[in-house]
N, C-alpha and C positions, 0 to 999 in steps of 0.2 A: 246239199243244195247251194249253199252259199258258196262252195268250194268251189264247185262247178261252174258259178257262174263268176269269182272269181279269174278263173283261167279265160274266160273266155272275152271277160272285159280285160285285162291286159293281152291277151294275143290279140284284139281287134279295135281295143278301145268303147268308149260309151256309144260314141254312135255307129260304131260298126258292129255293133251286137245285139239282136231282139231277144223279146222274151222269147218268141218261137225258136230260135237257137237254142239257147239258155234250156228248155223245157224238151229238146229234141236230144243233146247230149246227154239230160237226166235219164231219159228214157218215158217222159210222160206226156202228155198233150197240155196244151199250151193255158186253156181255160184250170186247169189244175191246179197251174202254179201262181195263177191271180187269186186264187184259194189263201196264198199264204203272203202274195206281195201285190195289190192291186195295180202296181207300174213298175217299169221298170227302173224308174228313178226312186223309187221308193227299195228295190232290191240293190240297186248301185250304191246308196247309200248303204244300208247295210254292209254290206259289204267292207266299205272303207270304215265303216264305226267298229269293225270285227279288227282291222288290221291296226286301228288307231289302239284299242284295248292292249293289243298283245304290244305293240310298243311301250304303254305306261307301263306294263308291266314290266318289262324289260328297266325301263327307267329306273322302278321301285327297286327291284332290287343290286341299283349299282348305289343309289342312295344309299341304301340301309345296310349295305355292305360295310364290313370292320377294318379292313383295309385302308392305307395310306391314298389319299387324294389320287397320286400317280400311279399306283397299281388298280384304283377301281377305273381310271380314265383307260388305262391299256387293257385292262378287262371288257372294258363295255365297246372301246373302237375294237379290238380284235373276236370278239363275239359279233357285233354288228356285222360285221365282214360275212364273217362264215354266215348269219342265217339269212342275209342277202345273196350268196353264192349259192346256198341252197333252197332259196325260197324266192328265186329272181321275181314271180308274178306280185308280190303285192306294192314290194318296190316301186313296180314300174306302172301302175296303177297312181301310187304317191307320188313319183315325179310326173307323171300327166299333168295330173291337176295343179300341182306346184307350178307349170307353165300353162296352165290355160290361166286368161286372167276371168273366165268366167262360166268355170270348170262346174258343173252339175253340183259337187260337193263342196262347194265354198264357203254355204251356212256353215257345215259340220266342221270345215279345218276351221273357220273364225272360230269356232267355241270352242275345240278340242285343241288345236296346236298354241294357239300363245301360252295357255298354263302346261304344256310340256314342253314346251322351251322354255319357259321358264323356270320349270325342275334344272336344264343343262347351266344356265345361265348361273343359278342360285350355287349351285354344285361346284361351277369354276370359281365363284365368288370364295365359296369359302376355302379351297384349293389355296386362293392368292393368301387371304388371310393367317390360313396355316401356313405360309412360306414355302408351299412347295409348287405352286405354280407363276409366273412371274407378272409384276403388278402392273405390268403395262401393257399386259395383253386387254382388248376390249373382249371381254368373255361373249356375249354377242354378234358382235362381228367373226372371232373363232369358230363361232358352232354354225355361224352362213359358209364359213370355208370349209372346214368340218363335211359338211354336208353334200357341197361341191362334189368334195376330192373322194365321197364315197361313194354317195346316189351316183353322183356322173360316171365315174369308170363304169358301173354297171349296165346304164342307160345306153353307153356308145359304144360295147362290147358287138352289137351287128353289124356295127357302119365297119369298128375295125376291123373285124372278120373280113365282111365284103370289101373291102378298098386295099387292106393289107394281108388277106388271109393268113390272120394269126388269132389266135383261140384266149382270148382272156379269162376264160371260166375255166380251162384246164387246174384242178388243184396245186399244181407246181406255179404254176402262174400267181396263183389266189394267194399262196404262202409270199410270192415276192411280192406281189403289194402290200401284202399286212404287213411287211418290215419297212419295205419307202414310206406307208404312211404314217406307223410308228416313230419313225426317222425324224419325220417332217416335225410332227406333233413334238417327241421331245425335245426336237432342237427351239421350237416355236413357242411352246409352251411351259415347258417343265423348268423348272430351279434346276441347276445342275449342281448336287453336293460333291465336294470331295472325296476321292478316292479314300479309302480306309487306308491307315496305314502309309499315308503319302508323305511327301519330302514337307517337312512344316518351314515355313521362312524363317533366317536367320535372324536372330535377337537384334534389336536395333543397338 
């Protein structure tokens, strides 16, 4: 149920979707499913409080991962990637509401997103601290460009199509961004160590 009506609030949006939709793609009548969500702002929600979970979860485990600062950062951007390329609907749901400024779910992002950005926040914090990410990045301001440079490609993936007919979700595609944004990030972000093995400076 939620799935379905997942798909059908990103291809139409909140207000281009009824419960009658919603309840017609189920395949059930419409009084049915007031059985289990008396509105359809009450099923909207849902919805986003489903997609919100599966992100902290995500979160959780780049945290608790053993890994160095910079390999759990290229793990969790390049995993982000792929399950936005293969999961474009809930995405796009989240950037909705990120530009409405008085978007149905706005209770639920006040509660649910500052303490996960606050996990990213905390995360780079101690990256700098370790000496592997650099101390003058504002880890805050990072994860609004962050955010940008990954929600957005995916968001403006039909305007591209339609205006430049070129196919941004092609996998060969998907693989060249995950390296530009990689790119980006360690040139922006990351400590750069020296090569192993490199030429050492001469004795003074």
């Amino acid at each position: 149920m939620l799935a379905v009506a997942q798909a059908l609030f990103a291809e139409r949006g909140y207000r281009g979707t009824s419960l009658r939709d919603i309840a017609r793609r189920i395949g059930i009548k419409a009084p049915s499913l007031l059985h289990y969500f008396p509105s359809k702002e009450q099923l909207y929600v849902a919805v986003l409080d489903r997609i919100l979970e599966g992100l902290e979860d995500s979160a959780n485990r780049v945290l608790m991962g053993r890994e160095s600062h910079q390999e759990r950062a290229r793990r969790a951007i390049t995993d982000a990637i792929d399950y936005i390329a293969s999961r474009p609907e809930p995405m796009r749901i989240i950037w909705r509401e990120m530009t409405e400024q008085h978007g149905v779910g706005r209770q639920l992002f006040k509660r649910r997103l500052p303490p996960l950005f606050a996990m990213g926040v905390n995360f780079l914090f101690h990256g700098q601290r370790a000496g592997e990410f650099r101390e003058e990045v504002d880890p805050f301001h990072f994860l609004l460009s962050l955010n940008s440079i990954t929600l957005g490609y995916f968001t403006t993936a039909a305007m591209v199509r339609r205006l430049w007919n070129r196919d941004l979700l092609e996998p060969a595609v998907i693989e060249h961004r995950k390296r530009e944004v990689m790119d980006m990030v360690e040139r922006t972000l990351f400590v750069q160590k020296p090569p192993v093995g490199g030429l050492q400076p001469p004795p003074a």
